[in-house]
Every structure is written in structure tokens, then in C-alpha cells.
C-alpha atoms as an extended CHARMM CRD file, in Angstrom:
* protein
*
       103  EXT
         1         1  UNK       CA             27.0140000000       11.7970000000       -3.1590000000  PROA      1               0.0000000000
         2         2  UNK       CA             28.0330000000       10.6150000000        0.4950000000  PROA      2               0.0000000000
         3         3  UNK       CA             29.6470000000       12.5140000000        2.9720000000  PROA      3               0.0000000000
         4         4  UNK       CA             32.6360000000       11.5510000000        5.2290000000  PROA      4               0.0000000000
         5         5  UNK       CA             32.6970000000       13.4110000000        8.4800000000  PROA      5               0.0000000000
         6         6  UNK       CA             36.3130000000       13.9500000000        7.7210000000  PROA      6               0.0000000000
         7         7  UNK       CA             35.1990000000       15.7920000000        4.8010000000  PROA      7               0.0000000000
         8         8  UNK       CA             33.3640000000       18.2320000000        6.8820000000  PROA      8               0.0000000000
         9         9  UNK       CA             36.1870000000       18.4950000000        9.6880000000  PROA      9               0.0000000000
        10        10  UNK       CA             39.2850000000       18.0230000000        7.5290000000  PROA      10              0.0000000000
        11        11  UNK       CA             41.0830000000       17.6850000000       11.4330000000  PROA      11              0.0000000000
        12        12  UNK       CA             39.0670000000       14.4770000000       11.7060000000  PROA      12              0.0000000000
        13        13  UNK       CA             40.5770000000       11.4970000000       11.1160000000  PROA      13              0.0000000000
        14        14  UNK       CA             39.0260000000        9.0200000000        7.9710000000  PROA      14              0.0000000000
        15        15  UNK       CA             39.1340000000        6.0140000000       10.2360000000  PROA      15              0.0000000000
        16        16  UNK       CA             37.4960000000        7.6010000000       13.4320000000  PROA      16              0.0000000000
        17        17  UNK       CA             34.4610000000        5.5890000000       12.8600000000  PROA      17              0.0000000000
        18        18  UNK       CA             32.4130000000        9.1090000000       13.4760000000  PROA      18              0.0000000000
        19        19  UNK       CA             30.1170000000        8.3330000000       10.7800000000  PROA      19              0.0000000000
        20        20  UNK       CA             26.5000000000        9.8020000000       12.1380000000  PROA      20              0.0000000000
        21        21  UNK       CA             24.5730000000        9.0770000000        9.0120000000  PROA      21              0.0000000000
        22        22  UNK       CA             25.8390000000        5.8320000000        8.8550000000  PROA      22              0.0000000000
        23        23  UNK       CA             24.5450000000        5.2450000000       12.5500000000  PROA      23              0.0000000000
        24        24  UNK       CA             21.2900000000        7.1340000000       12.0670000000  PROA      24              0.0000000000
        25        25  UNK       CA             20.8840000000        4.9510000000        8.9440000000  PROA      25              0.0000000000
        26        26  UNK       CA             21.3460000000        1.4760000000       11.2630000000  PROA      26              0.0000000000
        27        27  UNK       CA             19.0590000000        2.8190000000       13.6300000000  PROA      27              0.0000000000
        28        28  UNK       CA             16.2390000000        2.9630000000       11.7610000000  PROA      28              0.0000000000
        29        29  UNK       CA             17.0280000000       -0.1910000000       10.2500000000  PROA      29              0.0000000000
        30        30  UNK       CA             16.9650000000       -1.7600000000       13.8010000000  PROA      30              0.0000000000
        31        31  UNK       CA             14.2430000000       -0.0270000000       14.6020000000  PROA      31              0.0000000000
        32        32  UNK       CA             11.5870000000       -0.9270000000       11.2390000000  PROA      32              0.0000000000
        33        33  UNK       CA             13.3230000000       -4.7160000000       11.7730000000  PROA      33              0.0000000000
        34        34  UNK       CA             11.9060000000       -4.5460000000       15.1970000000  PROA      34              0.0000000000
        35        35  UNK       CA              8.6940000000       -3.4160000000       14.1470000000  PROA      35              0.0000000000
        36        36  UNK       CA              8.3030000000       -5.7710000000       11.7040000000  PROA      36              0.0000000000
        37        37  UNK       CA              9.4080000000       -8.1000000000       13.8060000000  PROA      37              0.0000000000
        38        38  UNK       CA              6.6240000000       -7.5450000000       16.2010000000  PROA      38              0.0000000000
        39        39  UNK       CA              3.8390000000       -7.2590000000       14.2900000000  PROA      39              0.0000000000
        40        40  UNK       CA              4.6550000000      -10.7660000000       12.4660000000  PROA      40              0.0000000000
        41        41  UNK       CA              4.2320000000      -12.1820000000       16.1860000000  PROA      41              0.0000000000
        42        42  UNK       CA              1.3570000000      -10.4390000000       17.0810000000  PROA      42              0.0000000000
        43        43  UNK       CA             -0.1130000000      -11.7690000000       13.4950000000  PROA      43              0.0000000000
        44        44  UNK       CA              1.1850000000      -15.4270000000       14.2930000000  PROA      44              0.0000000000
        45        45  UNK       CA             -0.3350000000      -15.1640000000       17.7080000000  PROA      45              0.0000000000
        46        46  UNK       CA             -3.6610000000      -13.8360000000       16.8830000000  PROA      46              0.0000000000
        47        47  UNK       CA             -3.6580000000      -17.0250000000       13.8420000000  PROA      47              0.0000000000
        48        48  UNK       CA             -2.7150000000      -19.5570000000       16.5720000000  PROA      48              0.0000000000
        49        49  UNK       CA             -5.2790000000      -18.6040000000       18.7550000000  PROA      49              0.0000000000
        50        50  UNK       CA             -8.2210000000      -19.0510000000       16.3320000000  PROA      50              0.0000000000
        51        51  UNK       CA             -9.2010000000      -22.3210000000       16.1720000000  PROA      51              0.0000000000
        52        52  UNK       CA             -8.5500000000      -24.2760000000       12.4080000000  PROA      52              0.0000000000
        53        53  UNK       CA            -12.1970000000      -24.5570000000       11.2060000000  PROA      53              0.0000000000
        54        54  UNK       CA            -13.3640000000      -21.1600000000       12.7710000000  PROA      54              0.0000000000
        55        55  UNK       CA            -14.6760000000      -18.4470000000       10.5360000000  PROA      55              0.0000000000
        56        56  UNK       CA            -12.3650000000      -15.5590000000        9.4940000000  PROA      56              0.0000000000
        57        57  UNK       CA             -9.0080000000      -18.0680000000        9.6610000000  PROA      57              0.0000000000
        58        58  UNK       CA             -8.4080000000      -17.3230000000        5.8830000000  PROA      58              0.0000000000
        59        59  UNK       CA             -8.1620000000      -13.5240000000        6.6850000000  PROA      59              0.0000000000
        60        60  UNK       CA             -6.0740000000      -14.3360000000        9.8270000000  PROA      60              0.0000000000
        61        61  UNK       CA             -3.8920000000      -16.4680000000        7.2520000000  PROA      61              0.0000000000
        62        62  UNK       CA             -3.3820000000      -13.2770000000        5.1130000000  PROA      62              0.0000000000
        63        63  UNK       CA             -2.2790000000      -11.0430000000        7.2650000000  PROA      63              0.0000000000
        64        64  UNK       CA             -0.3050000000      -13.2700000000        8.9180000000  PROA      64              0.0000000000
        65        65  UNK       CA              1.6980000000      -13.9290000000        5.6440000000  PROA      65              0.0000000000
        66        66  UNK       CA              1.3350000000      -10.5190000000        4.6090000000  PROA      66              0.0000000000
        67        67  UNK       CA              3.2200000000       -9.3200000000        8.0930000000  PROA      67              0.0000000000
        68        68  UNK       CA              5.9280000000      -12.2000000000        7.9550000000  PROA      68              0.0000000000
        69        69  UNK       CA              6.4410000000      -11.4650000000        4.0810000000  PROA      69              0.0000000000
        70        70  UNK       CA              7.4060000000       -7.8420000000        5.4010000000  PROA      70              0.0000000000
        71        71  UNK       CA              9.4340000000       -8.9400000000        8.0020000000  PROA      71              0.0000000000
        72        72  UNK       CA             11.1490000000      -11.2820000000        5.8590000000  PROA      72              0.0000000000
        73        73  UNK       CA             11.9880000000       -8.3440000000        3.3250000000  PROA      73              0.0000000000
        74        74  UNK       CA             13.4310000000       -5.9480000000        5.9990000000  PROA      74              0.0000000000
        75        75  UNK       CA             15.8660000000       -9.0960000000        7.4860000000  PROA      75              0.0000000000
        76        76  UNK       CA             16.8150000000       -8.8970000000        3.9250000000  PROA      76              0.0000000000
        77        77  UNK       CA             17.2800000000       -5.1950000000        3.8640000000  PROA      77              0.0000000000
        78        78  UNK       CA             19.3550000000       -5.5820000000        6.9450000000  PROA      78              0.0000000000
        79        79  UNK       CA             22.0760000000       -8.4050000000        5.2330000000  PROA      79              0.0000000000
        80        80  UNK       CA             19.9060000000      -11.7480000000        6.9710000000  PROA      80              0.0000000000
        81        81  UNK       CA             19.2080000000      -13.7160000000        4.0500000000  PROA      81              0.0000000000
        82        82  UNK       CA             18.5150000000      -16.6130000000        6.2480000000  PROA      82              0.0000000000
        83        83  UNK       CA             15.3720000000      -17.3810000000        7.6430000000  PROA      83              0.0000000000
        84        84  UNK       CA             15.3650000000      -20.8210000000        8.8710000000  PROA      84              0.0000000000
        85        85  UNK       CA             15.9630000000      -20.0100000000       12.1510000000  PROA      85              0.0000000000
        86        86  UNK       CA             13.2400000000      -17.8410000000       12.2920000000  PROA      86              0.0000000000
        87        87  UNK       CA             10.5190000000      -19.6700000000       10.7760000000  PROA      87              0.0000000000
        88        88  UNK       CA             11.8340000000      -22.4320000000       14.0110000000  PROA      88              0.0000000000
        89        89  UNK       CA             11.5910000000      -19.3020000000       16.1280000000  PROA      89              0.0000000000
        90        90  UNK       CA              8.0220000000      -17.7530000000       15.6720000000  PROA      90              0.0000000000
        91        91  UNK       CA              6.6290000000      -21.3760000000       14.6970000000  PROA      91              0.0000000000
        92        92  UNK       CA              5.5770000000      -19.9270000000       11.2440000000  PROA      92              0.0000000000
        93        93  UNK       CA              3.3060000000      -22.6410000000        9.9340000000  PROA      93              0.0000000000
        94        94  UNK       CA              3.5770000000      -23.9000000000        6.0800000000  PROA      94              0.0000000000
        95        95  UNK       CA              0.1250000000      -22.6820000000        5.8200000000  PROA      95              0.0000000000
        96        96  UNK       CA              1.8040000000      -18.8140000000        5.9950000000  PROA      96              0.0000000000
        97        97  UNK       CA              4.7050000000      -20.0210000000        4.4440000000  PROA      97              0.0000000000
        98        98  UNK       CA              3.0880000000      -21.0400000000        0.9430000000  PROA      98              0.0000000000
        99        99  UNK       CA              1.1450000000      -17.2000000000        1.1340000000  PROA      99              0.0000000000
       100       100  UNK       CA              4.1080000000      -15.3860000000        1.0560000000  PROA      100             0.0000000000
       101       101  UNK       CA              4.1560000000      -13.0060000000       -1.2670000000  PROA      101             0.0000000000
       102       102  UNK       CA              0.5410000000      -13.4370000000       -2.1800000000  PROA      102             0.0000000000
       103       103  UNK       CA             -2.2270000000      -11.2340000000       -2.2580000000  PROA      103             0.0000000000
């Protein structure tokens, strides 16, 4: 059951838009997208850097889909459904694309 502030404080107006647990609750959304966010990069970066036929790119390719497949899920937790824009973004190559979601 959810909790209006004006609930608590029946002097509080419904529409004051003092809704803490609804701003703790975006917080930590923002916060887990941004981590997410960054350690798809850093997982895309470390890929880019390792040269195509050099040994250990498979593993580099997993966790680079692995970390973009969890990024991907918390945009989706957050309302983006969209990721177009981000696979232009971060460069995400089709060889990370096609492992999404694979383990």
C-alpha cells in the first residue's frame, strides 16, 4: 500500500508534489542508470582497444554485451524503450549487439 504525504499531514495539500518516496525512488533510478551507463562504456572501451584477432576478444565481447544488456534493461526500467540513439552514441558494434542477452 502507498503512502501520500498528505496522508501523513492531513494539512498538506494532495497536489503539493511533496512526494519523498517518489523522489528517493527516481534517485536511485538515476543513479543505477548512471552506473550502468558507465560501466557499458568502460566495457565498449576496453573491447575497442583490443585489437580484432588478439587473444581474449571473445571474453571482452561478453562482457561487453553482458554490461550493455544491463544497461539496456535499466533504460527500460526508467520508461526509454528506445535505444537507437544510444547504440549511435557509445558506437555499440553488431558484434555486441547479436550477444545480447546471451550467456
Amino acid at each position: 500500500m502507498s503512502q501520500r504525504m498528505s496522508d501523513i499531514w492531513p494539512g498538506l495539500p494532495a497536489d503539493s508534489g511533496l512526494d519523498l518516496l517518489g523522489s528517493e525512488i527516481l534517485a536511485e533510478k538515476a543513479a543505477a542508470l548512471g552506473k550502468a551507463g558507465e560501466k557499458a562504456r568502460l566495457a565498449l572501451e576496453r573491447l575497442k582497444a583490443k585489437p580484432r584477432e588478439a587473444e581474449g576478444r571473445e571474453t571482452l565481447l561478453k562482457d561487453a554485451a553482458h554490461a550493455v544488456h544491463a544497461y539496456f534493461i535499466q533504460r527500460e526500467l526508467c520508461g526509454l524503450r528506445r535505444h537507437e540513439a544510444i547504440i549511435r552514441e557509445y558506437e555499440i558494434p553488431t558484434a555486441v549487439l547479436v550477444r545480447l542477452g546471451a550467456k
